[in-house]
C-alpha positions, 0 to 999 in steps of 0.5 A: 246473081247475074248483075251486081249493083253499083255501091253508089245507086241509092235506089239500090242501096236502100232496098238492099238494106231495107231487105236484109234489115241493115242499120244506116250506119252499116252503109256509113261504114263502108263508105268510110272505108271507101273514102278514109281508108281507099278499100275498094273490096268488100273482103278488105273491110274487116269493120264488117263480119265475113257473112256481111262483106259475103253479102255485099260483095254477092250483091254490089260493086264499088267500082263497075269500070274494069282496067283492060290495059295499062301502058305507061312510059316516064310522063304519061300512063294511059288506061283503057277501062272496060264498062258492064256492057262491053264499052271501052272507056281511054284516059290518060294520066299525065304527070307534071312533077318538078322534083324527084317526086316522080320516081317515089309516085311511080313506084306507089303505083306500080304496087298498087297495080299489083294489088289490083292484078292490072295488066301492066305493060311499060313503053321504055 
């Protein structure tokens, strides 16, 4: 398949599960997980058998926006996301914290960073 749909085009979504003859609540439970549970992949949610999640995955994306690069330093971590058609999208995250918050989020997000296979480069 060429292009794969976003998850979140309705039009797109109702024909894909008109198609494949899917009840609703197959698409209730993806967004559950989407929203509830934070999965951003298909092959994560186990609520769904193999050939499903194959299925979705062969056919839509949950999130269209690929991380080109990341640089961060200890108050700002700024991302440069590339679009489908080849657009560069910059923002930046600042963070304002008071207590020691800070480290234990920066960590969190250095995992998540992993997770995800972002590039990750860090201004010290």
């Amino acid at each position: 398949m060429s292009q794969k749909y976003s998850f979140f085009d309705p039009v797109a979504l109702e024909a894909f599960r008109k198609e494949h003859k899917l009840e609703p609540y197959r698409i209730k439970q993806i967004t559950d997980a989407i929203f509830k549970q934070s999965i951003i992949d298909f092959q994560e949610m186990t609520i769904l058998s193999k050939e499903m999640r194959d299925l979705f995955d062969a056919h839509f994306e949950i999130i269209s926006l690929k991380v080109s690069k990341l640089v961060e330093d200890d108050e700002t971590s700024k991302f440069l996301f590339e679009t489908s058609t080849g657009e560069i999208l910059e923002t930046v995250l600042m963070y304002h914290y008071h207590d020691n918050s800070k480290k234990l989020f920066a960590n969190n997000e250095k995992l998540q960073h992993k997770k995800m296979n972002i590039p990750h480069q860090t201004d010290e």
